[in-house]
C-alpha positions as CSV (number, residue, x, y, z in Angstrom):
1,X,-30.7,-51.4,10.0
2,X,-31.5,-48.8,7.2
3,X,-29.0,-46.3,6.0
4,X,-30.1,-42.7,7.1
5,X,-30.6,-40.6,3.4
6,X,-28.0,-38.1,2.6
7,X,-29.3,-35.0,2.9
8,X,-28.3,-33.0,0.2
9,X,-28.0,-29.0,0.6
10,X,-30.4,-27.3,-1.6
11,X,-29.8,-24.1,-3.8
12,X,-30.3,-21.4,-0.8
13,X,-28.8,-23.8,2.2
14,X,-25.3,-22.9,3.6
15,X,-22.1,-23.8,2.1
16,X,-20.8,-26.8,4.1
17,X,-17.2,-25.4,5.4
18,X,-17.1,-21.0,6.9
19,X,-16.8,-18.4,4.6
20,X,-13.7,-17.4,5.4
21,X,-12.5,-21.4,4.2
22,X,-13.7,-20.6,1.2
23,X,-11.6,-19.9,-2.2
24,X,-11.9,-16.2,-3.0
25,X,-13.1,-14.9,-6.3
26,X,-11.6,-12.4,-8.2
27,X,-12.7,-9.8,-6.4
28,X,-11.1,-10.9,-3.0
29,X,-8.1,-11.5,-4.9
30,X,-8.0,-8.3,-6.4
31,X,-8.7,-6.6,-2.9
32,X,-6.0,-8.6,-1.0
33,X,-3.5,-7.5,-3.8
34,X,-4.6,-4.1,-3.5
35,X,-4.3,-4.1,0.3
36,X,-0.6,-5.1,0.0
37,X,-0.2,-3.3,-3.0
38,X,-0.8,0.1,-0.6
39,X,0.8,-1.2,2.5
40,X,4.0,-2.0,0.5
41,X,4.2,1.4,-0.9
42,X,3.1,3.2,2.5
43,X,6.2,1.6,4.0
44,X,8.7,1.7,0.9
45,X,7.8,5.2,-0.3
46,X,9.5,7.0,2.9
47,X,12.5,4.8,2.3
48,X,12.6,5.6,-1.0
49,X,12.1,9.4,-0.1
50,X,14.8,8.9,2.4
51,X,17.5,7.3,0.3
52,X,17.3,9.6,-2.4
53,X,17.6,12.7,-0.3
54,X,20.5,11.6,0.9
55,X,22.0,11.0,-2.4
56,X,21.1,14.3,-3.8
57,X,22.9,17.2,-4.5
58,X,22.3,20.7,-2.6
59,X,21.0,22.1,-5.7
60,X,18.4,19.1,-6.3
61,X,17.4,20.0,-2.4
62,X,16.6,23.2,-2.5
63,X,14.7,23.1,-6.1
64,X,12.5,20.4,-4.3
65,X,11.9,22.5,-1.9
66,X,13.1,19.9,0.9
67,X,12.5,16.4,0.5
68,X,13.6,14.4,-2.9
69,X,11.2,12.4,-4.6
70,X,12.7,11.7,-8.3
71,X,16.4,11.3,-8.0
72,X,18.5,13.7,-10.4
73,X,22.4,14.6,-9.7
74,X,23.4,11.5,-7.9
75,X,26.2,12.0,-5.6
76,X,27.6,10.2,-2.8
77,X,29.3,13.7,-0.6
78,X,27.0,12.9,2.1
79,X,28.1,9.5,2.5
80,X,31.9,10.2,2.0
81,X,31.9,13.1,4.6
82,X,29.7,11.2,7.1
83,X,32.5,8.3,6.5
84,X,36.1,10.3,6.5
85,X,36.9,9.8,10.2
86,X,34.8,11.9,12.0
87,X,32.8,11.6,15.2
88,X,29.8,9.8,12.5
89,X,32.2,7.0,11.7
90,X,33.4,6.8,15.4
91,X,29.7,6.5,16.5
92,X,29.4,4.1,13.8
93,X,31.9,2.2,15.2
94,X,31.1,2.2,19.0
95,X,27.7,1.0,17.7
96,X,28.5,-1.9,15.7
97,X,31.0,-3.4,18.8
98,X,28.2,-2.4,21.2
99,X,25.5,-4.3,19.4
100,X,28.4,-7.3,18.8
101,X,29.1,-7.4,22.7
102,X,26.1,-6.6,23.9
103,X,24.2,-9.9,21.7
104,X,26.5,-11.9,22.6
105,X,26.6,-11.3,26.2
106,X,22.8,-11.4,26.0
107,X,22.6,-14.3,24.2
108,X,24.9,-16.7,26.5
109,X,23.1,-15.2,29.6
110,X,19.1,-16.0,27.8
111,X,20.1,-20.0,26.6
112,X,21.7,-20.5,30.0
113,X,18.3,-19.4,31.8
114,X,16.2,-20.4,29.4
115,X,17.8,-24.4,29.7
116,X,17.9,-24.3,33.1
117,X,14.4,-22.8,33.4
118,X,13.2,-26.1,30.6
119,X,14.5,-28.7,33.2
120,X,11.7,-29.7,35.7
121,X,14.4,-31.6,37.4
122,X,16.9,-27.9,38.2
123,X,17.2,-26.7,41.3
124,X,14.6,-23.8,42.0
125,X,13.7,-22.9,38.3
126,X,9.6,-22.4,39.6
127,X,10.6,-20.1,41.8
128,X,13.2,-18.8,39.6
129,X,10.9,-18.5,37.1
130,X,8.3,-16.4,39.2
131,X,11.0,-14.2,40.1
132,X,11.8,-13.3,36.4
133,X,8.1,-13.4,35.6
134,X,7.7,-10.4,38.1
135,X,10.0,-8.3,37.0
136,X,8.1,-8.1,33.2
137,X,4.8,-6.3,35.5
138,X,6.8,-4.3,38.4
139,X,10.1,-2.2,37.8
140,X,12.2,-0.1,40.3
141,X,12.0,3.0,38.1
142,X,13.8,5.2,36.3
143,X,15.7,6.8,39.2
144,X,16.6,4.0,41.3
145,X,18.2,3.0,38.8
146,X,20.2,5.2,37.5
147,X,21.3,5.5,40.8
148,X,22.5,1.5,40.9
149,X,24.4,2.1,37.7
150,X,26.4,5.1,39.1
151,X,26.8,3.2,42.6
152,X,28.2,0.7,40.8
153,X,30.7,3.0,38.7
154,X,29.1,2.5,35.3
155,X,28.8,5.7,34.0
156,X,30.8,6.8,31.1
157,X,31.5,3.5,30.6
158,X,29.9,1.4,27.5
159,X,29.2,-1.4,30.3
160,X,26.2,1.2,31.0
161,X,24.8,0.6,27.1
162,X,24.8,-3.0,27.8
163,X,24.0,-4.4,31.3
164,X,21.1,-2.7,32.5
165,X,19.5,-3.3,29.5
166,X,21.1,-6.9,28.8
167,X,18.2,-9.7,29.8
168,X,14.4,-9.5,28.3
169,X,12.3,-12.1,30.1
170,X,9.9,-12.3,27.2
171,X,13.1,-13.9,24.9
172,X,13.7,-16.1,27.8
173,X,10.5,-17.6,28.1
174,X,10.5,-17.6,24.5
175,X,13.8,-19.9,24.1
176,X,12.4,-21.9,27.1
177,X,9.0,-22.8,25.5
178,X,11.3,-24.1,22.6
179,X,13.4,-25.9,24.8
180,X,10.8,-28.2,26.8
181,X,9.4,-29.1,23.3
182,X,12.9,-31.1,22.7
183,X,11.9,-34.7,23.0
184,X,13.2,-36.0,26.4
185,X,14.3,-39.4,25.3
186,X,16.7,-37.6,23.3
187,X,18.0,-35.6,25.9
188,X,18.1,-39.1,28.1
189,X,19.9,-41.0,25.7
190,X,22.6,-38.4,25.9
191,X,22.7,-38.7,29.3
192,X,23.3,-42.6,29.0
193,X,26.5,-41.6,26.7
194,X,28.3,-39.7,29.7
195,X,27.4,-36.2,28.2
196,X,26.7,-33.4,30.6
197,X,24.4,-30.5,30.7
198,X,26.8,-28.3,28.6
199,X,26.9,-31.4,25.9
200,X,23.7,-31.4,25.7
201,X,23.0,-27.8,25.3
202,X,25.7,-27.4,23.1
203,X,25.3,-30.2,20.6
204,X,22.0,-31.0,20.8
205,X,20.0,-28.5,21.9
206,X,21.3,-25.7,20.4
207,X,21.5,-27.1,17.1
208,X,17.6,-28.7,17.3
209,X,17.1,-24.3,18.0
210,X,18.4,-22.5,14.7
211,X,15.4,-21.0,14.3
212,X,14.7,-19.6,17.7
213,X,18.1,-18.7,18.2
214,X,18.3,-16.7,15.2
215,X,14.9,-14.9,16.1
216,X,16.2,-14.1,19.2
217,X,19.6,-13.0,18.4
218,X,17.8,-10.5,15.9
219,X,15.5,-8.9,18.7
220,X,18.8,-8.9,21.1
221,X,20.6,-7.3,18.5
222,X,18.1,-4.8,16.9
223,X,17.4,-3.1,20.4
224,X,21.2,-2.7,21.2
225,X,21.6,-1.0,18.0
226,X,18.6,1.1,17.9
227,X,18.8,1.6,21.2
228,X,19.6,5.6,22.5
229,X,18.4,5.9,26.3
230,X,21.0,4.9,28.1
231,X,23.8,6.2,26.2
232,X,21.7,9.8,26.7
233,X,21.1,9.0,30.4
234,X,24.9,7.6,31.6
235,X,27.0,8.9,28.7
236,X,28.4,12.3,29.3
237,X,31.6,12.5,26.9
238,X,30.7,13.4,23.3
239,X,33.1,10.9,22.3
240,X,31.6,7.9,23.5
241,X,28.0,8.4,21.9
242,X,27.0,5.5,19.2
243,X,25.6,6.5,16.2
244,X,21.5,7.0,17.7
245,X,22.6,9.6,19.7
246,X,24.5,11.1,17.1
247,X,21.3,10.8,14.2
248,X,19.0,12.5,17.0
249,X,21.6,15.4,17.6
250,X,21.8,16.3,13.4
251,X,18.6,15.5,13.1
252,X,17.3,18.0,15.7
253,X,20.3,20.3,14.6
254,X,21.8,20.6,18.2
255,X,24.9,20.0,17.1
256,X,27.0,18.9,14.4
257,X,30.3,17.6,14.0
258,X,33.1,20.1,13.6
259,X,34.4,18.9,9.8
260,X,30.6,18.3,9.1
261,X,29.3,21.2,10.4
262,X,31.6,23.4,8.6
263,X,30.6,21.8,5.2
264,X,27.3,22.4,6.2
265,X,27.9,26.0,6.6
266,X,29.6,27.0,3.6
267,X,27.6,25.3,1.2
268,X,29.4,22.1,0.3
269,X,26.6,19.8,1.9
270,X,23.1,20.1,2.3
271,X,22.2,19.8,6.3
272,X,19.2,17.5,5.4
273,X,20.9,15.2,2.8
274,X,23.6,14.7,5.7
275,X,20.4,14.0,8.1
276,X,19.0,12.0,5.5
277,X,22.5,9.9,4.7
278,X,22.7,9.1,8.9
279,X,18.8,7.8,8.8
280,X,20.2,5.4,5.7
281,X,23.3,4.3,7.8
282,X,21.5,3.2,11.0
283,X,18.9,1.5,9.1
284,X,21.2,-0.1,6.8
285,X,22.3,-3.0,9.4
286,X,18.7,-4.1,9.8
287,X,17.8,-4.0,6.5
288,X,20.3,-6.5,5.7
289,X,19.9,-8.9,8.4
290,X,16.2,-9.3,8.4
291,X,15.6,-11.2,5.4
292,X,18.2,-13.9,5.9
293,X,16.3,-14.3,9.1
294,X,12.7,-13.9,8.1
295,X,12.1,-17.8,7.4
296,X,12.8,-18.6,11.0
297,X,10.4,-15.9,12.2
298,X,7.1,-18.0,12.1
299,X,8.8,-21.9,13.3
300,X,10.9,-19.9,15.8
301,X,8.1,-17.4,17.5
302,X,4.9,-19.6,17.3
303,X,6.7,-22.9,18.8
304,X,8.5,-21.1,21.4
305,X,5.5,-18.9,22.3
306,X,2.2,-21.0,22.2
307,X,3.5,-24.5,22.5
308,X,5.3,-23.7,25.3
């Protein structure tokens, strides 16, 4: 047998891999840095706009007219009033154990379904699983229930931030798409050594999940602390509000704290530094966490989601 010839490509013929496998030139380089270039600043201008407002004086507010855009006559008032014991750093407070409970309750209740859910050996987990499926397309609604968490004596109670709100179905199917990808012989093995189903989730499982764990626990954590329905909806002492509900009431100007609000009025503090200032504090948590756990993001989301 004779070797076919090569056939070369000639000077018009298409390039052998797609275009978009291609190396950029300079000019798609220069484009894709100018892309990010604008979305970086669309999203850190405001913040920038935000945290200097809140560190300006009243005087530097009202000669800008409002908003703050080159900082000039620093000063941390806003932040020390906000922070002296008032109904800010109460809600500040009720927040921060809220969000600590509420994760962790979340959390124990999501791996536990989401193992037994990975195990085509448990008892029921198909139809389990159908049953948690549904509830992500139908919902009883608003008023029904509202009217199970006051049957159920929930109201004024910070049990009402977390349980109805506690489970999303989307992390569970999340941590169980991770899960089934755990090789089974390692799982088996175990099971030859005498451990259990708590062993195993515990010390080999879990630890084989940093990555989705972490995602998860972020999500879980980000919605308890943004989170302002419920505490608007079940929440009637003024006391008991976390800090959302207290942002949205200065920042509508419904009503302010009594020290605050009397600063306000005679002129110590501007009203929109101290709205600015409250923006800074309930962003600040989030801010923080998200790049420790911004590595596990892609691992974490893409195994558990598509693989599973």
């Amino acid at each position: 047998m004779t070797e076919k010839p090569v056939r070369t490509p000639g000077r018009w013929a298409a390039p052998p891999r797609p275009a978009w496998e291609e190396k950029p030139g300079r000019v798609g380089l220069a484009g894709k840095g100018l892309v990010l270039l604008l979305a970086c600043l669309g999203i850190l201008f405001p913040l920038w706009i935000v945290v200097v407002t809140s560190l300006s004086s009243r005087r530097t507010i009202d000669e800008a007219g409002g908003l703050v855009v080159i900082p000039k006559d620093i000063t941390f008032v806003a932040y020390q009033e906000l922070l002296s014991g008032g109904q800010v750093t109460r809600a500040t407070v009720i927040s921060l154990v809220v969000t600590l409970v509420g994760t962790l309750f979340s959390m124990a209740v999501s791996v536990l379904c989401a193992y037994g859910l990975s195990r085509s050996n448990s008892l029921g987990h198909r139809w389990i699983l159908m049953v948690l499926l549904a509830t992500m397309f139908f919902s009883a609604g608003l008023i029904p229930t509202y009217l199970l968490v006051q049957s159920l004596g929930l109201t004024d109670s910070y049990l009402a931030l977390i349980l109805p709100s506690a489970i999303s179905v989307f992390n569970i199917l999340v941590l169980r798409g991770f899960f089934m990808n755990i090789s089974q012989e390692l799982i088996d093995s175990a099971r030859i050594d005498g451990a259990g189903d708590f062993r195993i989730l515990w010390q080999i499982v879990m630890p084989l999940s940093r990555a989705v764990i972490a995602v998860i626990t972020l999500f879980y954590a980000v919605g308890y602390w943004s989170a302002w329905f419920n505490a608007s909806l079940y929440l009637n002492d003024q006391d008991m509000l976390p800090l959302q509900n207290v942002m949205i009431q200065l920042v509508q100007k419904q009503e302010a704290p009594v020290g605050l609000g009397q600063a306000i009025k005679t002129g110590q503090l501007s009203g929109l530094a101290v709205q600015m200032a409250v923006m800074v504090m309930a962003l600040l948590p989030v801010a923080v966490l998200s790049p420790f756990v911004q590595k596990h993001f892609k691992k974490g989301m893409l195994t558990g989601a598509v693989k599973g």
